[in-house]
N, C-alpha and C positions, 0 to 999 in steps of 0.2 A: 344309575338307572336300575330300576328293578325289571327283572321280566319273567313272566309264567313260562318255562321251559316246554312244559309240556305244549300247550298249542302250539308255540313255535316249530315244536321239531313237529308234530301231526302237519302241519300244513308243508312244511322244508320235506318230507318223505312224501306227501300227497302230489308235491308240484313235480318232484324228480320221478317221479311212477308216471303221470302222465306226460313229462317231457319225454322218458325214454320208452314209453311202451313198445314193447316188441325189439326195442335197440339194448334189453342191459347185459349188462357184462353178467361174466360167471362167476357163484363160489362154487367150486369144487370141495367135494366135502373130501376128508381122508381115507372115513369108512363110508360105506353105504350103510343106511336106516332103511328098516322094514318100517314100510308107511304105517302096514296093515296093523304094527305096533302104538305106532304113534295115536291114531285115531280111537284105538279101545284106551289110552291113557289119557289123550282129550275128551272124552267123555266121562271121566270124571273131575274134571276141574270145576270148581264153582259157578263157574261162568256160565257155563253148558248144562241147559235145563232139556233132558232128553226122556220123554216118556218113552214106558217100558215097550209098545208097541212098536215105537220107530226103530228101538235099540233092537228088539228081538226079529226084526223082519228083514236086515237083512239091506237096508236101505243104503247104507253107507255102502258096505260092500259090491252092490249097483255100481253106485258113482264108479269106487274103487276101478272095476272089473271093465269101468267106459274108455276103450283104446283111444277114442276121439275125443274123448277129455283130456286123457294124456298127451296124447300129442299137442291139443291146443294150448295144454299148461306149457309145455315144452317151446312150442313156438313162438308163443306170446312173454310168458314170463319166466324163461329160462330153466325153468322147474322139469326135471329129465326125471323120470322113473323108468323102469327098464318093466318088463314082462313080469318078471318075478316078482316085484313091488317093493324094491329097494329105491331109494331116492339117492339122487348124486349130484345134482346142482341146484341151486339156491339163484336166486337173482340178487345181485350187487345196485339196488336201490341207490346207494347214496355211496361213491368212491369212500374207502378206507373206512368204512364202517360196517364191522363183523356182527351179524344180531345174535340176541342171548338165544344159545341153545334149547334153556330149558322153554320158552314159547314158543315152539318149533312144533308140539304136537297141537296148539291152540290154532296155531297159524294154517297148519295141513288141515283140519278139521273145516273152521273157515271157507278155505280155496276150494276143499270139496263140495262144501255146503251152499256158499254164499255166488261161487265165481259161477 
Protein backbone atom coordinates (compact mmCIF):
# COMPACT_ATOMS: atom_id res chain seq x y z
CA UNK A 1 0.00 0.00 0.00
CA UNK A 2 1.11 3.30 -0.60
CA UNK A 3 0.22 6.18 1.82
CA UNK A 4 0.64 10.08 1.92
CA UNK A 5 2.42 10.40 5.32
CA UNK A 6 1.99 13.70 5.69
CA UNK A 7 -2.12 13.90 6.05
CA UNK A 8 -1.70 10.99 8.06
CA UNK A 9 0.40 12.30 10.62
CA UNK A 10 -1.70 15.98 10.42
CA UNK A 11 -4.76 14.28 11.28
CA UNK A 12 -2.90 11.39 14.09
CA UNK A 13 -1.38 14.97 15.85
CA UNK A 14 -4.99 16.90 15.22
CA UNK A 15 -7.03 13.80 17.00
CA UNK A 16 -4.34 13.43 20.08
CA UNK A 17 -4.41 17.46 20.61
CA UNK A 18 -8.06 17.30 20.83
CA UNK A 19 -8.18 13.88 22.69
CA UNK A 20 -5.79 15.40 25.29
CA UNK A 21 -6.60 19.05 25.67
CA UNK A 22 -5.69 20.31 28.73
CA UNK A 23 -4.60 16.42 29.88
CA UNK A 24 -0.88 16.28 28.01
CA UNK A 25 2.05 15.45 29.44
CA UNK A 26 5.40 17.41 29.67
CA UNK A 27 8.61 18.05 27.67
CA UNK A 28 10.85 19.56 29.78
CA UNK A 29 13.25 21.29 27.86
CA UNK A 30 17.23 21.20 29.52
CA UNK A 31 17.77 24.88 28.90
CA UNK A 32 15.22 27.57 29.07
CA UNK A 33 14.63 29.73 25.48
CA UNK A 34 14.06 33.40 25.53
CA UNK A 35 10.60 33.34 23.78
CA UNK A 36 11.24 36.97 23.20
CA UNK A 37 14.12 35.39 20.78
CA UNK A 38 12.35 33.08 19.24
CA UNK A 39 9.52 35.35 17.89
CA UNK A 40 12.04 38.09 16.23
CA UNK A 41 13.66 34.69 14.34
CA UNK A 42 10.10 33.63 13.38
CA UNK A 43 9.52 36.60 11.82
CA UNK A 44 11.68 35.95 9.40
CA UNK A 45 10.82 32.78 8.04
CA UNK A 46 9.25 32.60 4.66
CA UNK A 47 6.13 31.75 5.88
CA UNK A 48 5.56 34.79 7.98
CA UNK A 49 4.32 37.74 5.83
CA UNK A 50 4.68 40.68 8.49
CA UNK A 51 4.12 44.21 7.48
CA UNK A 52 6.48 46.61 8.76
CA UNK A 53 3.68 48.43 10.77
CA UNK A 54 2.81 45.35 12.84
CA UNK A 55 6.45 44.47 13.29
CA UNK A 56 7.49 48.01 14.47
CA UNK A 57 4.50 48.59 16.91
CA UNK A 58 5.08 46.51 19.21
CA UNK A 59 2.13 43.95 18.81
CA UNK A 60 3.63 40.79 19.46
CA UNK A 61 5.26 42.12 22.39
CA UNK A 62 1.46 42.83 23.82
CA UNK A 63 0.62 39.19 23.33
CA UNK A 64 4.21 38.47 24.82
CA UNK A 65 3.73 40.77 28.10
CA UNK A 66 -0.34 39.06 28.40
CA UNK A 67 0.08 37.25 32.05
CA UNK A 68 -3.35 35.62 31.11
CA UNK A 69 -2.27 34.35 28.03
CA UNK A 70 0.49 32.78 29.70
CA UNK A 71 -1.02 31.15 32.14
CA UNK A 72 -3.92 29.98 29.74
CA UNK A 73 -1.01 28.55 27.37
CA UNK A 74 0.29 26.97 30.71
CA UNK A 75 -2.92 25.47 31.60
CA UNK A 76 -4.42 24.30 28.61
CA UNK A 77 -1.39 23.33 26.63
CA UNK A 78 1.34 22.74 29.01
CA UNK A 79 3.46 25.57 27.64
CA UNK A 80 5.09 27.20 30.94
CA UNK A 81 6.92 30.55 30.39
CA UNK A 82 8.04 31.97 33.55
CA UNK A 83 8.07 36.04 34.06
CA UNK A 84 11.20 36.64 32.45
CA UNK A 85 10.17 35.12 29.05
CA UNK A 86 12.05 31.93 28.97
CA UNK A 87 10.09 28.94 27.98
CA UNK A 88 10.34 25.49 29.85
CA UNK A 89 7.78 22.97 28.76
CA UNK A 90 6.40 21.92 25.56
CA UNK A 91 3.30 19.69 25.41
CA UNK A 92 3.92 15.95 24.61
CA UNK A 93 1.11 15.78 21.73
CA UNK A 94 1.86 12.28 20.70
CA UNK A 95 3.87 9.88 23.46
CA UNK A 96 7.59 9.26 22.29
CA UNK A 97 7.60 11.69 19.86
CA UNK A 98 10.22 14.62 20.43
CA UNK A 99 9.42 17.64 17.63
CA UNK A 100 12.26 19.26 15.55
CA UNK A 101 13.61 22.12 17.46
CA UNK A 102 14.42 24.12 14.69
CA UNK A 103 10.18 24.89 14.26
CA UNK A 104 9.87 25.83 17.56
CA UNK A 105 10.13 29.69 16.87
CA UNK A 106 7.31 29.12 13.88
CA UNK A 107 5.22 27.19 16.28
CA UNK A 108 5.70 30.01 19.43
CA UNK A 109 4.95 32.61 16.68
CA UNK A 110 1.72 30.72 15.72
CA UNK A 111 0.38 30.04 19.66
CA UNK A 112 0.87 33.68 20.06
CA UNK A 113 -0.69 34.85 17.08
CA UNK A 114 -3.29 32.21 16.10
CA UNK A 115 -4.29 30.71 19.75
Amino acid sequence: FLVKLEPVCYELFYQQALCRFNRFDEIHLNESIDVRKMLSMALSHPSIQVDSETEGNGELEALFDDKARREMLEEYFKIEIDDSGFLHTLPQVVVGYSPPMEMLPLFMYRIFTQV
